[in-house]
DRENRO-755829 format. One record per atom (N, C-alpha, C): residue in three letters; atom name; x, y, z. Coordinates in steps of 0.02 Angstrom, whole numbers, plus 32768, in hexadecimal, padded with zeros to 4 digits. Each point is the difference from the previous one (the first is absolute). Last residue first. Layout:
BEGIN
ALA CA X Y Z
...
//
This chain:
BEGIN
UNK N 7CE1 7C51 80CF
UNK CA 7FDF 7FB6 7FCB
UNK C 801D 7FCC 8013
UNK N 7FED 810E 8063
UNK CA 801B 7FB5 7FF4
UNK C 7FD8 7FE0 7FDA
UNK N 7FF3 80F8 7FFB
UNK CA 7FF7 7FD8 800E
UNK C 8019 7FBC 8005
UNK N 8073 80FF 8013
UNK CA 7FE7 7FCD 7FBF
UNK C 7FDA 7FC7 8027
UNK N 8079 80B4 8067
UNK CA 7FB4 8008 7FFD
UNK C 7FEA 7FDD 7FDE
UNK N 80F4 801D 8009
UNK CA 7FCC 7FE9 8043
UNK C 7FB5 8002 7FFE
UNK N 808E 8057 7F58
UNK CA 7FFC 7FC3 8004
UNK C 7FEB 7FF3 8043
UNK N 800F 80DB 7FAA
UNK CA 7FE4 7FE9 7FD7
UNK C 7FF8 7FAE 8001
UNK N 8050 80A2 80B8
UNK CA 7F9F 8011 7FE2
UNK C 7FF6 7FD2 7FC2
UNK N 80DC 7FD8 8071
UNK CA 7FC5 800B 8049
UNK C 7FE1 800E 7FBF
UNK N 80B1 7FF3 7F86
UNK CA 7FE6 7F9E 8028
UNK C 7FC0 8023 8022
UNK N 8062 80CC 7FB0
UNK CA 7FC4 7FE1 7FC8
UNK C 7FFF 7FA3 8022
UNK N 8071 809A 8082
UNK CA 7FBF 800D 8003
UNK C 7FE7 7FDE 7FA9
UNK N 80D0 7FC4 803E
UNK CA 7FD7 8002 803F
UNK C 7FAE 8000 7FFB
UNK N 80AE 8065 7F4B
UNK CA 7FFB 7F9D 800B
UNK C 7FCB 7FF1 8025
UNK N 8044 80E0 803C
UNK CA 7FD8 800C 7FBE
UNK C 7FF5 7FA4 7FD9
UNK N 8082 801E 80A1
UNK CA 7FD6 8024 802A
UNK C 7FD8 7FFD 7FCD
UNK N 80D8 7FDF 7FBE
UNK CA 7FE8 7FC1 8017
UNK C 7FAF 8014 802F
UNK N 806D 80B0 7F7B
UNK CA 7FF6 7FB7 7FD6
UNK C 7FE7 7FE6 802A
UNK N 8041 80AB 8073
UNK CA 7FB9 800C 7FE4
UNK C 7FF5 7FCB 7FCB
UNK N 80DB 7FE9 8062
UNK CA 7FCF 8006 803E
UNK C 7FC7 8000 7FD3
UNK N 80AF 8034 7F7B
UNK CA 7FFD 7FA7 801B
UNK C 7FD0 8016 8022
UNK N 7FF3 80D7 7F8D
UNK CA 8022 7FDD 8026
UNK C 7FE1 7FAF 800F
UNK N 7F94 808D 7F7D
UNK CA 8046 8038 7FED
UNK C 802C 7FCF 802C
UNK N 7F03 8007 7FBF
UNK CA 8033 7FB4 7FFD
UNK C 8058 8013 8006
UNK N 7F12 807E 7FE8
UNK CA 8008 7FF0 8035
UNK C 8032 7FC8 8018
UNK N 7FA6 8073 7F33
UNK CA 7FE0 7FC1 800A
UNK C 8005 7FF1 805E
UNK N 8076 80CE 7F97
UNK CA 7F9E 7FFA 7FE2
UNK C 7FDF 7FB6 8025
UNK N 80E7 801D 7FE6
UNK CA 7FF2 800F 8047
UNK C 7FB9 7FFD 7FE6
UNK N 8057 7F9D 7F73
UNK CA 8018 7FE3 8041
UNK C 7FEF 802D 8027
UNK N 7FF6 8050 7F45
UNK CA 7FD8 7FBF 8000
UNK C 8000 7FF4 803B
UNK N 8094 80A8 7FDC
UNK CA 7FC3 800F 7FFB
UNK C 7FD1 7FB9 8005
UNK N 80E2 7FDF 7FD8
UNK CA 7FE7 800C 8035
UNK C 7FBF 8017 801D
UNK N 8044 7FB8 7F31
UNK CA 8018 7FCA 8026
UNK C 7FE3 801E 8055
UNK N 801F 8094 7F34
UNK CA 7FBA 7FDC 8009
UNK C 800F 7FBF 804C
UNK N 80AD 8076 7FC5
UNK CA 7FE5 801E 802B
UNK C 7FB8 7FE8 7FF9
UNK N 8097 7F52 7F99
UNK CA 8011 8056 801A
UNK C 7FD7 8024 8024
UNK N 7F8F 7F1C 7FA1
UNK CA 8047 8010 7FEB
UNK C 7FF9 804C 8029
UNK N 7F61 7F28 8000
UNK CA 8005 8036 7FF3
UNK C 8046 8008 8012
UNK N 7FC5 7F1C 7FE8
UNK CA 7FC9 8025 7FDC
UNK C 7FF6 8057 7FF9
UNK N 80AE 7F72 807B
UNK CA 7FE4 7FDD 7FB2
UNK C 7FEC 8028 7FE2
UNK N 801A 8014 80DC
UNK CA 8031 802C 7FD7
UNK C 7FF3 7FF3 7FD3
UNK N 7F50 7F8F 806C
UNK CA 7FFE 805A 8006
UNK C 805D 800B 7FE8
UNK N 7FE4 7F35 802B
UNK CA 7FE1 8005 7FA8
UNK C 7FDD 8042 8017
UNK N 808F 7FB9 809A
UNK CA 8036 7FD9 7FD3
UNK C 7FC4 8017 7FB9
UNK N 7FC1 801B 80E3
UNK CA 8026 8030 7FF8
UNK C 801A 8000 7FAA
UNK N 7F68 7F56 8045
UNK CA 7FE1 8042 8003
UNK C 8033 8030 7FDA
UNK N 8043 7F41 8052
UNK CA 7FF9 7FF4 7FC6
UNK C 7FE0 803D 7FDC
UNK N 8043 7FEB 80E7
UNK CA 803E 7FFE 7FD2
UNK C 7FEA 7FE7 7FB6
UNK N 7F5C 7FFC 80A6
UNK CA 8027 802E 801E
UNK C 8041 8016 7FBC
UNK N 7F9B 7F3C 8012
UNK CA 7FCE 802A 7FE4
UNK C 7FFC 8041 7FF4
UNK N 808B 7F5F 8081
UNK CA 7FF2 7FDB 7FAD
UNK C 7FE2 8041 7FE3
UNK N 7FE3 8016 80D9
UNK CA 8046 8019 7FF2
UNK C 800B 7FED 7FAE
UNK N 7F21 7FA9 807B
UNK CA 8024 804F 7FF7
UNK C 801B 801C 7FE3
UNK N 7FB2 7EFE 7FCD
UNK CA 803B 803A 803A
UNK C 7FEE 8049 7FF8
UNK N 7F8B 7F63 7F84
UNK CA 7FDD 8028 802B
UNK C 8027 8010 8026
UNK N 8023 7F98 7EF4
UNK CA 7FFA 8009 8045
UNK C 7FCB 8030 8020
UNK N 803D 7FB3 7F13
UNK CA 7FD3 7FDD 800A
UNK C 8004 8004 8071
UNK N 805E 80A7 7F39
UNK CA 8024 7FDE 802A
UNK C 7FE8 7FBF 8027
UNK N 7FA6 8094 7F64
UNK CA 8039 7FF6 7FF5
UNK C 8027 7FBE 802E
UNK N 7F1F 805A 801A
UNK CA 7FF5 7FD9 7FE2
UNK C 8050 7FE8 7FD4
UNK N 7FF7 809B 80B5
UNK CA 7FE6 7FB5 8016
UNK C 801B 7FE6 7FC0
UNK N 8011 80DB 7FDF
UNK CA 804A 7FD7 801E
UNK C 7FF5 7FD2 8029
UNK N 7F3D 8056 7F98
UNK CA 8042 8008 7FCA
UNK C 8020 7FCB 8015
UNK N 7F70 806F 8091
UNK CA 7FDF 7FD2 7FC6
UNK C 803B 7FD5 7FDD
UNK N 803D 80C3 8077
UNK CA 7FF2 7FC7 8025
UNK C 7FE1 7FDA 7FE7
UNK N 7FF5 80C4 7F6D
UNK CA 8064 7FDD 802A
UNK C 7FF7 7FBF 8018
UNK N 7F3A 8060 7FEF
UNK CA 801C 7FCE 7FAD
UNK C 8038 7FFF 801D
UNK N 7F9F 8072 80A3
UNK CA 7FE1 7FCF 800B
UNK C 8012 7FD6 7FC4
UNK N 805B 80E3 7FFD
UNK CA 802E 7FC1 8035
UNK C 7FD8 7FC8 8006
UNK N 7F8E 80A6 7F8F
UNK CA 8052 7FE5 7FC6
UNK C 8012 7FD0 8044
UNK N 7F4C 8069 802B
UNK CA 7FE9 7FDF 7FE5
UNK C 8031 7FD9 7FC3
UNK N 8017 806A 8100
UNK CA 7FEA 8009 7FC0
UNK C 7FFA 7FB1 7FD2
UNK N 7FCD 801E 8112
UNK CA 8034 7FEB 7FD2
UNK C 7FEB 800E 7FBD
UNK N 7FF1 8039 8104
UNK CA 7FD6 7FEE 7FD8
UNK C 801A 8011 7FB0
UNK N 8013 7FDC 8138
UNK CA 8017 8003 7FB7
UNK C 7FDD 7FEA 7FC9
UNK N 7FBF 7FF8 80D3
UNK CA 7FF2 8050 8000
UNK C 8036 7FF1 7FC2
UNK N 7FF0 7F2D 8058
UNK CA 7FC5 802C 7FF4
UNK C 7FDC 8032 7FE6
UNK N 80E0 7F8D 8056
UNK CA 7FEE 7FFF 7FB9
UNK C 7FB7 8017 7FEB
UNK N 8079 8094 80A7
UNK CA 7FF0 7FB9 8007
UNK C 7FDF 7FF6 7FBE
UNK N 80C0 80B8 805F
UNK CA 7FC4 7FF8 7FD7
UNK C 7FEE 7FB6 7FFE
//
């Protein structure tokens, strides 16, 4: 799937919101592991999973793919100054 054809709810775009403005980064992986670290936070037991799959975040792989595509549509397009 190319970041293109991914298209990202509207909880993982605050995840990723989030675990910038947490983490003042753009690693990936920083981002990758901060994600994970406030989805257990925030849901518990079998909610835990349902979320995660609903969102599309069930595995490392779809985190960092799901990172990907919010740098490609929501920051590359920003104008310079």
């Amino acid at each position: 799937m190319s970041n293109t054809d991914f298209n990202l709810t509207r909880g993982t775009k605050q995840l990723i919101k989030s675990a910038i403005n947490e983490t003042q980064s753009n690693n990936r992986y920083v981002l990758c592991a901060k994600i994970a670290d406030n989805v257990v936070s925030k849901y518990n037991g079998l909610n835990l999973d349902y979320q995660l799959k609903r969102m599309g975040l069930q595995t490392t792989g779809q985190i960092l793919e799901a990172i990907d595509t919010f740098f490609f549509k929501h920051m590359s397009h920003k104008p310079q100054q």
